[in-house]
C-alpha positions in Angstrom: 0.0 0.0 0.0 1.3 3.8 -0.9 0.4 7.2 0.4 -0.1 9.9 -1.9 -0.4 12.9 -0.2 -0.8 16.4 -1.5 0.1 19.5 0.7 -1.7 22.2 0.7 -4.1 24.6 3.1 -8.1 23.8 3.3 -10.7 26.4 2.5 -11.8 27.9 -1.0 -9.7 31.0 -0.3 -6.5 29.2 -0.7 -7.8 27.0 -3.2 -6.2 28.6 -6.6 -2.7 29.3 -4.3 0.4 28.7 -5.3 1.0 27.1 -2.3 -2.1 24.7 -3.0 -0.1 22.9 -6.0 0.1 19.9 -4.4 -3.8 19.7 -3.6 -4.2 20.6 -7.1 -2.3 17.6 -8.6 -3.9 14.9 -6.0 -7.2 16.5 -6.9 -6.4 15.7 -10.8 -5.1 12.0 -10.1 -8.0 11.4 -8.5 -10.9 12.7 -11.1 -8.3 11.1 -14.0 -8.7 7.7 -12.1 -12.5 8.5 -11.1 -11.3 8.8 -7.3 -13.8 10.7 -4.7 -11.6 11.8 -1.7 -14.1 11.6 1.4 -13.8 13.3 4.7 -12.6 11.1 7.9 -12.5 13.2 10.5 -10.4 11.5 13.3 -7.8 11.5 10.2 -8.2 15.5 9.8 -7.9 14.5 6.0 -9.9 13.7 2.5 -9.2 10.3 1.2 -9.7 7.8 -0.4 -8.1 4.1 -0.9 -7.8 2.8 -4.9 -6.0 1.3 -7.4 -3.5 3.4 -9.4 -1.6 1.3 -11.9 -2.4 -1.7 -10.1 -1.0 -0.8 -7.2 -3.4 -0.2 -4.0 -2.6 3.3 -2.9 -4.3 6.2 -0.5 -4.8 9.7 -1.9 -5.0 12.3 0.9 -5.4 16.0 1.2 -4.8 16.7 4.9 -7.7 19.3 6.3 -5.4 20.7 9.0 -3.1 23.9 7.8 0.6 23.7 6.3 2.0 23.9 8.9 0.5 20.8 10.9 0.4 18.4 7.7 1.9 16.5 9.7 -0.5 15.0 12.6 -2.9 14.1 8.9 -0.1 12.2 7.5 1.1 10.1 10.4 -2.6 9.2 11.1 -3.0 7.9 7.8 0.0 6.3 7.9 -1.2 4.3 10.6 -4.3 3.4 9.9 -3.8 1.7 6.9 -0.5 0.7 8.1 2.1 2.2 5.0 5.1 2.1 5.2 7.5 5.7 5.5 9.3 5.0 2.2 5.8 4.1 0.3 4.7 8.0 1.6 4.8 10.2 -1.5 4.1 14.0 -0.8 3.5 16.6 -2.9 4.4 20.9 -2.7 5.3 23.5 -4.0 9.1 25.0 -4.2 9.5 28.6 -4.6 13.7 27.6 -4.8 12.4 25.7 -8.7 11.5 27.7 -11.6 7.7 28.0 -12.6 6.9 24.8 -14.2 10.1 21.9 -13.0 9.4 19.4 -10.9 12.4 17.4 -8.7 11.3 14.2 -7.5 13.8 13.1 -4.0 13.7 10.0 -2.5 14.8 11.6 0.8 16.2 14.9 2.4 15.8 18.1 4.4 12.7 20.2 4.2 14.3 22.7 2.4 12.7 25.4 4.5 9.0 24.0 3.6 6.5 24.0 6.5 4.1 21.4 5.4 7.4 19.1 4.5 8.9 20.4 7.8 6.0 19.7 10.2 5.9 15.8 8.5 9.6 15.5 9.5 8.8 16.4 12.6 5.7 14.6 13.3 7.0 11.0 11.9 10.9 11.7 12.9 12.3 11.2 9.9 12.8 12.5 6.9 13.4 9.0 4.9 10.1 9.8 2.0 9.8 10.9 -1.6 9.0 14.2 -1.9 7.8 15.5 -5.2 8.6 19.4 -5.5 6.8 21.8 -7.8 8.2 24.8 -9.0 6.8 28.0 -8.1 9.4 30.1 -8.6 10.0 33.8 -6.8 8.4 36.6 -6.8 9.8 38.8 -9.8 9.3 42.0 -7.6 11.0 42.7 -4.2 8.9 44.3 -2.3 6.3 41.0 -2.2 6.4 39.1 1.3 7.7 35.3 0.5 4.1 33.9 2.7 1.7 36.2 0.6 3.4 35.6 -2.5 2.9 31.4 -2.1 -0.6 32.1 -0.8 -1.6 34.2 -3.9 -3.3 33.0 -6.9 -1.0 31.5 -10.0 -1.3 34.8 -12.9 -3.3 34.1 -16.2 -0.2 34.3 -18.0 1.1 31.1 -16.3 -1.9 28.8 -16.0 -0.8 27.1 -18.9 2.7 26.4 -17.9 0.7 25.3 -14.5 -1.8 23.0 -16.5 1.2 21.1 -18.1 3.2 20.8 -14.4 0.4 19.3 -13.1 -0.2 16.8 -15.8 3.1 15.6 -15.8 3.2 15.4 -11.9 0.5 13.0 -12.3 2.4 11.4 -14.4 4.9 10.8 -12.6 2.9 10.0 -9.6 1.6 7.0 -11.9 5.3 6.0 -12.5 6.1 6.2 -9.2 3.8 3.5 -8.1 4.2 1.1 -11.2 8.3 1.3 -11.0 9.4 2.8 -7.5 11.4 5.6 -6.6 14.7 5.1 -8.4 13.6 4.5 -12.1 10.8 7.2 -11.3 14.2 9.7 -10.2 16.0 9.1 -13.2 12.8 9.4 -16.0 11.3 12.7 -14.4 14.2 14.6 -13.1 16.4 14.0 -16.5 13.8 15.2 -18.5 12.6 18.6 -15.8 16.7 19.4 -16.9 16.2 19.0 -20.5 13.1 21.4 -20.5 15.4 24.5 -18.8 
């Protein structure tokens, strides 16, 4: 069993936000495979449990904030029992250009709070971590939080629509070949496109 989880914050007003890109792309994998994420509440998350590639794998959108992902992820975690290396989550990177994706195995939080606050919660950092690029604010004198919490501009919703395609993409990889193969594929060809 795999985890797919999407960070992101709940409520319609962050809905459209850059920082919402991982919602966004667990939304899409789960109308693509005809998926309806339902509300647990003890699990402070929507999900739902399916086949993806014939693997059996969880999508989840936790319901708490960024910043407490988390307490969502290690519940789910344990109630279905999945392993920490079959966890899969999903944000946004303001360090990565609009439109590349990295795909890690492993690592640091790289200064991300929902990535930060899973770390924390499951004390360790040994998950794939699928980063979307964001990138930075082209003017200075935007703060970093209310740049990530505004709404992607019209000019780059097309750029947006093709990242999130080919993050579930490689979502779909990731569960029919595992990490490594999925590593070498995706991040190879988020290079060539620079």
């Amino acid at each position: 069993m795999k985890l797919i989880v999407g960070l992101g914050n709940p409520g319609d007003i962050y809905s459209d936000s850059r920082h919402n890109i991982g919602f966004s792309v667990v939304k899409a994998l789960a109308k693509t495979h005809k998926i309806s994420l339902k509300k647990e509440r003890w699990l402070h998350a929507l999900s739902a449990k399916s086949k993806i590639c014939g693997q059996d794998v969880v999508l989840a959108l936790p319901l708490t904030f960024m910043n407490l992902s988390g307490s969502a992820v290690s519940a789910l975690l344990k109630k279905y029992k999945i392993e920490i290396t079959d966890l899969l989550a999903i944000s946004d990177d303001l360090d990565l250009e609009l439109g590349r994706m990295k795909l890690k195995s492993c690592g640091s939080s790289g200064g991300h709070k929902g990535l930060n606050s899973i770390i924390n919660t499951i004390h360790t950092d040994n998950f794939a971590r699928l980063r979307l690029g964001i990138g930075r604010p082209h003017y200075r004198n935007i703060d970093t939080s209310e740049y990530v919490l505004s709404p992607f501009a019209k000019k780059e919703k097309e750029e947006v629509r093709v990242m999130i395609e080919e993050a579930c993409e490689c979502c779909e990889v990731w569960l029919a070949q595992g990490i490594t193969k999925t590593m070498n594929s995706f991040n190879k060809r988020s290079k060539e496109n620079e």
